[in-house]
C-alpha positions as CSV (number, residue, x, y, z in Angstrom):
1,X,12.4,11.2,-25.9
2,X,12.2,8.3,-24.0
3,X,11.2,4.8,-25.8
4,X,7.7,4.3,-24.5
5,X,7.7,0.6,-23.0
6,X,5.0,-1.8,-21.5
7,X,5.0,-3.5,-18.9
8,X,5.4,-7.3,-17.8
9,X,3.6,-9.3,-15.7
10,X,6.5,-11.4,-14.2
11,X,6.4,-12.2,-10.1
12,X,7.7,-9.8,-7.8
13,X,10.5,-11.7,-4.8
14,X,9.6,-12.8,-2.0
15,X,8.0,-10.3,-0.2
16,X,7.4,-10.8,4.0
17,X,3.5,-11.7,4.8
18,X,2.8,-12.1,1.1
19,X,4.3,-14.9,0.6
20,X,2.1,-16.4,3.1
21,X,-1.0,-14.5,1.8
22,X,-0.7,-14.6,-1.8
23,X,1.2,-18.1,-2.6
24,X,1.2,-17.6,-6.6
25,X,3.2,-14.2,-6.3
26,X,2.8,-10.7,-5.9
27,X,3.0,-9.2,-9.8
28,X,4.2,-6.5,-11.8
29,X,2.6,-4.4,-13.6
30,X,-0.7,-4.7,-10.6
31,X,-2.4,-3.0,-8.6
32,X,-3.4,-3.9,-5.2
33,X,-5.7,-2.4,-2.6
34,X,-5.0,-2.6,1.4
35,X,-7.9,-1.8,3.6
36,X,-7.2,-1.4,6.9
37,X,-8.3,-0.7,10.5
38,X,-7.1,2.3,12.3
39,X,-6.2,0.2,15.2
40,X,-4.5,-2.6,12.5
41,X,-0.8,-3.0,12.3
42,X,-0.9,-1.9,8.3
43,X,1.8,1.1,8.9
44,X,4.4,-1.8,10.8
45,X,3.3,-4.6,7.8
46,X,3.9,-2.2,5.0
47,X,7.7,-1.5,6.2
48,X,8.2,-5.4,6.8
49,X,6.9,-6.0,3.2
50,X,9.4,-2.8,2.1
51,X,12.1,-4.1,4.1
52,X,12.2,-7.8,2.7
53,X,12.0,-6.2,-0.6
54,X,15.0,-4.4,-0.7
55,X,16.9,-7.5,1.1
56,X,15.6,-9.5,-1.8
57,X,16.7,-7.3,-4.3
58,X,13.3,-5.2,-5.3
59,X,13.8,-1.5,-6.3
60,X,11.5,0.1,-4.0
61,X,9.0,3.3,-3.2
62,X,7.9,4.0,-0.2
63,X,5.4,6.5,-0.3
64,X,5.0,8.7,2.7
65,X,2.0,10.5,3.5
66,X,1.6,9.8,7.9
67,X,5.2,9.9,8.9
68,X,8.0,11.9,8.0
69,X,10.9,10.9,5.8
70,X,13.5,10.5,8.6
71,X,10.6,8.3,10.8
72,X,10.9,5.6,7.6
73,X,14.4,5.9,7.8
74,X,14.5,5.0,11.3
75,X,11.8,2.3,10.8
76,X,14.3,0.3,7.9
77,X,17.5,0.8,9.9
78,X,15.7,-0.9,13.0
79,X,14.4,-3.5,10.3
80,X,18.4,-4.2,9.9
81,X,18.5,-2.1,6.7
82,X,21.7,0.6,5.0
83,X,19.0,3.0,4.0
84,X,21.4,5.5,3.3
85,X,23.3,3.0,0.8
86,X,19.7,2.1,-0.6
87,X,19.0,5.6,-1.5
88,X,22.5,6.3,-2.9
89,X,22.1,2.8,-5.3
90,X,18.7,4.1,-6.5
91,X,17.0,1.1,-4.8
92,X,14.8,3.1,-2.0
93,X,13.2,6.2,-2.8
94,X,11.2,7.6,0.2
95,X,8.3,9.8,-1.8
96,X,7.4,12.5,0.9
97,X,3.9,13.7,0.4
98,X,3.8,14.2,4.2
99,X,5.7,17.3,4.3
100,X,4.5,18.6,0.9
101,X,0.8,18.4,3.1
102,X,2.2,19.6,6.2
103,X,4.1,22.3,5.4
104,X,6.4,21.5,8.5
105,X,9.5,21.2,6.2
106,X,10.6,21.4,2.7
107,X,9.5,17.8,1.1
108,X,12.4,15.5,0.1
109,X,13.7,14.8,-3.7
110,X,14.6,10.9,-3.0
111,X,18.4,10.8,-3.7
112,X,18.7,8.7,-6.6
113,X,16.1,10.9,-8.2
114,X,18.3,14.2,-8.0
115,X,21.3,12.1,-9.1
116,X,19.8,11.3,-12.0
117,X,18.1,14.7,-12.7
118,X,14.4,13.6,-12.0
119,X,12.1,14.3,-9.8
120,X,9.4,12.0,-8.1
121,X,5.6,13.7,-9.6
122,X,4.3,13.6,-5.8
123,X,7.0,16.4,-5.4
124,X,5.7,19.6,-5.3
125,X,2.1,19.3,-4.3
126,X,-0.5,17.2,-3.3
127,X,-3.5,19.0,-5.2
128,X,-4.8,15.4,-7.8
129,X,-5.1,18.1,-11.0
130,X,-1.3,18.8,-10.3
131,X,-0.5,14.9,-10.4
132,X,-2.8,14.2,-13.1
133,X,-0.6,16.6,-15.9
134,X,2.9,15.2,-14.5
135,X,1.3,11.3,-14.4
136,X,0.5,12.2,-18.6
137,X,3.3,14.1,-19.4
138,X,4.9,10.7,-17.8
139,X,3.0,8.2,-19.9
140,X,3.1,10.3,-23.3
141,X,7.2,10.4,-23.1
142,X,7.1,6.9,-21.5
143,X,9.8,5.6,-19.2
144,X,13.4,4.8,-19.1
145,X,14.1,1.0,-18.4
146,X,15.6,1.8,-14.6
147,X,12.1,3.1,-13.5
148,X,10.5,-0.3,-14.5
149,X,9.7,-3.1,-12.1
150,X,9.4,-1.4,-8.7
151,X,7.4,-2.4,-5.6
152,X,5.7,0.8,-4.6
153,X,3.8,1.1,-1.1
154,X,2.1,3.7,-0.4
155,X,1.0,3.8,3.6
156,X,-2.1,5.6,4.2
157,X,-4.0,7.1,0.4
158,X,-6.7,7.1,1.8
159,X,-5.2,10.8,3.2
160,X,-6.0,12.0,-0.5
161,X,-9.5,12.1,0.7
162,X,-9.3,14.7,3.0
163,X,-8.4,17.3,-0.1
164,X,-10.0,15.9,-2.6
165,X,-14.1,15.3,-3.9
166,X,-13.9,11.5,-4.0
167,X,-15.0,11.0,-7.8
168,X,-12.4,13.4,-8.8
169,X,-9.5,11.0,-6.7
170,X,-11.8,7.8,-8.5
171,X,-11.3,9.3,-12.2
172,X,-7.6,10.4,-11.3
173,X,-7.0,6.7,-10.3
174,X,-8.8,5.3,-12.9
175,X,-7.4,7.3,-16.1
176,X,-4.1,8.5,-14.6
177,X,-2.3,6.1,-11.8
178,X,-3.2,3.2,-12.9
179,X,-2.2,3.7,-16.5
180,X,1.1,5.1,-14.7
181,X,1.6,1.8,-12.5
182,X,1.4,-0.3,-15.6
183,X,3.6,1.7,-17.9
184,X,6.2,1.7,-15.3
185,X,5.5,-2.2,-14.5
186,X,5.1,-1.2,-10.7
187,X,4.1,-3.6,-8.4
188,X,1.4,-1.2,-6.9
189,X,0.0,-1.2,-3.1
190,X,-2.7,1.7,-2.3
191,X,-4.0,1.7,1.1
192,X,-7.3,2.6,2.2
193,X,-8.5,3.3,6.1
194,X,-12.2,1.8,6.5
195,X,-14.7,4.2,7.7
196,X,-14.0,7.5,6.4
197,X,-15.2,7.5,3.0
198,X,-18.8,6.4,1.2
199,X,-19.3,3.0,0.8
200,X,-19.1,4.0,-3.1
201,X,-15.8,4.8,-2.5
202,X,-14.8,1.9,-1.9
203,X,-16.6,-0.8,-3.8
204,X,-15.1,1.7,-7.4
205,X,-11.3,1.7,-6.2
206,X,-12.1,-1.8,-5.2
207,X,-13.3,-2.6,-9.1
208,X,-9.9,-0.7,-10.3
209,X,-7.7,-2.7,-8.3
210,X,-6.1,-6.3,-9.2
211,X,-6.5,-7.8,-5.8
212,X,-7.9,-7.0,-2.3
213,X,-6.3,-7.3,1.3
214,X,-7.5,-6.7,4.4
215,X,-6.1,-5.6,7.9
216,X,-8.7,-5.8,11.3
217,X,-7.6,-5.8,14.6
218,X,-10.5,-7.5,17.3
219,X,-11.1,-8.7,20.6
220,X,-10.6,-12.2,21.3
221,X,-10.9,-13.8,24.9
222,X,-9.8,-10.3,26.3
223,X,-7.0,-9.4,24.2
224,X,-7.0,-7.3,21.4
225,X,-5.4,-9.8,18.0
226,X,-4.6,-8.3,14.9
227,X,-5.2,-10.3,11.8
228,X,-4.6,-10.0,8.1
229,X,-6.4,-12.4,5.0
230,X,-6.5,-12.0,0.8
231,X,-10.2,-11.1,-0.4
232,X,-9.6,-11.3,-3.7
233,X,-7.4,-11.9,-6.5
234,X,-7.9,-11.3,-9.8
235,X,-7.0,-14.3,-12.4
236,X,-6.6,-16.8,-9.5
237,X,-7.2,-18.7,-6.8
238,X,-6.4,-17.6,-2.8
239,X,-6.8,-18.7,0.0
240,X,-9.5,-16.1,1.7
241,X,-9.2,-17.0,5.6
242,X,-7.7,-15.2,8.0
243,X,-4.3,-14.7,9.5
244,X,-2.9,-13.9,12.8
245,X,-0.2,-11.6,12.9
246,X,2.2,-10.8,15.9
247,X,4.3,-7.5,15.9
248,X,8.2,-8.2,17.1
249,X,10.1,-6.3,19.2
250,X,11.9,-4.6,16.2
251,X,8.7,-3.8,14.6
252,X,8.1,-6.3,11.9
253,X,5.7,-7.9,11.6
254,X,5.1,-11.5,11.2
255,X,2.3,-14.5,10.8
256,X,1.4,-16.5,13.6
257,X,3.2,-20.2,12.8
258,X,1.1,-21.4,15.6
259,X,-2.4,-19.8,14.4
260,X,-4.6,-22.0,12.2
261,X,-6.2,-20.2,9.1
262,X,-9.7,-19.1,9.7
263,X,-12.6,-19.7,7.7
264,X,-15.3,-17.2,9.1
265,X,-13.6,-14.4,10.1
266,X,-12.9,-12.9,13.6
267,X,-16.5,-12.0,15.1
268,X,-19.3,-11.0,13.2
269,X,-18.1,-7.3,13.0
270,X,-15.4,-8.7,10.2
271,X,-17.5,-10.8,8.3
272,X,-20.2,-9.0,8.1
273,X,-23.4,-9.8,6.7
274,X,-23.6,-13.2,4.6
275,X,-25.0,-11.8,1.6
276,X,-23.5,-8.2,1.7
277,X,-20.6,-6.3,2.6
278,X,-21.3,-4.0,5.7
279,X,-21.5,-0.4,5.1
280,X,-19.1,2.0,7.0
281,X,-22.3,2.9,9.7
282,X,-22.5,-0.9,10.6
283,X,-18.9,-1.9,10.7
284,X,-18.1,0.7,13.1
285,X,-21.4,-0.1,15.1
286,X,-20.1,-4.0,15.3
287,X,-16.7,-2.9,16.5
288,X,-18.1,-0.6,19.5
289,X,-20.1,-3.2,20.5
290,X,-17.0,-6.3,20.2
291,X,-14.7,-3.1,22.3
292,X,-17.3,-2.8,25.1
């Protein structure tokens, strides 16, 4: 059996956009929620942050649940990465949930899983009862000290919603993954796309969740800007105005040097009402009207 450890709370590296974002540190042993526009640039931002992980020497996840394996793979390589000696060294695993939903192909065992004789619990199916008795069998027998202190990125959970009642995927997360995250002292990004859930939904994963990002994409003088801020941060201070990010032609993405920090938000479809949060109905109702 497995000593059972705890986790620590100790800063993650330097992680691309982050650093920017969240100036005391991404952390250990946290959880963070992304939520994101359809038409955002989270998918692109999620492999920057990945990719300037693993060049600064984080062990990292990526899980997979929009693109297929080999499309991360090609994403890395164009971000200048040796994915295929990252996944030999046990320092990228590539969780593939995509296939296991699809069915299109047999789903990946990340390679430095197999060498060591383990096997990722997203493996074998995507049903939340399934993950729930592999997440405690995981937690009971705790963890060896090389599956501590990961960054792990998931790039779209909010597919989980699609085969799954949403308080069942709320208790799951509540009782089982994020117990998980901080046994394993996993630096923890779920991702959420607005508008397809209850406005429920949202505010409970919210409370679960150490800090809050936020991804929009709007209309500004004719062109369509993409823009990124921190809503919240448990613990500490941030700075809560938004961002303008520019996507390279190798598909990172980056902060606009020459865009100042905005206070109010882009239009009133982001901000939203001043004393409430906008429901689903209304945010999708603003953004027709700023697309028209």
């Amino acid at each position: 059996m497995v000593e059972r450890v705890t986790s620590t709370m100790e800063q993650t590296p330097a992680l691309a956009i982050l650093e920017d974002l969240v100036p005391n540190g991404i952390r250990f042993g946290a959880s963070y929620l992304v939520e994101f526009g359809p038409d955002s640039p989270w998918y692109e931002t999620s492999l920057t942050i990945a990719a300037s992980a693993l060049r600064n020497g984080a062990r990292t996840e990526y899980h997979t649940y929009m693109h297929p394996p080999h499309e991360v793979r090609d994403s890395l390589t164009k971000l200048g990465l040796n994915v295929r000696e990252l996944e030999q060294k046990d320092h990228l695993r590539i969780l593939d949930t995509y296939d296991v939903m699809t069915g299109l192909a047999h789903p990946e065992t990340p390679e430095g899983l197999r060498s060591k004789g383990r096997e990722a619990y997203e493996h074998q199916s995507f049903d939340l009862n399934h993950w729930s008795s592999r997440v405690v069998n995981i937690i009971r027998e705790g963890v060896a000290e090389d599956e501590k202190r990961w960054l792990h990125i998931d790039d779209n959970t909010s597919v989980m919603c699609h085969y799954t009642d949403e308080k069942l995927m709320i208790d799951i997360w509540r009782t089982r993954i994020i117990p998980y995250a901080k046994i394993r002292g996993l630096a923890m990004f779920h991702s959420l796309m607005m508008g397809i859930a209850s406005d429920s939904f949202y505010k409970q994963f919210e409370s679960l969740c150490d800090g809050i990002i936020e991804f929009r994409t709007g209309d500004e003088g004719g062109q369509v800007q993409h823009f990124a801020r921190v809503r919240t941060l448990r613990g500490t201070s941030s700075d809560n105005r938004w961002r303008r990010l520019r996507l390279q032609n190798d598909g990172s993405v980056t902060i606009d040097a020459d865009s100042k920090p905005r206070e109010l938000g882009i239009g009133g479809w982001l901000k939203g009402p001043k004393k409430s949060r906008p429901t689903n109905q209304a945010f999708a109702r603003d953004a027709q009207r700023n697309f028209r």
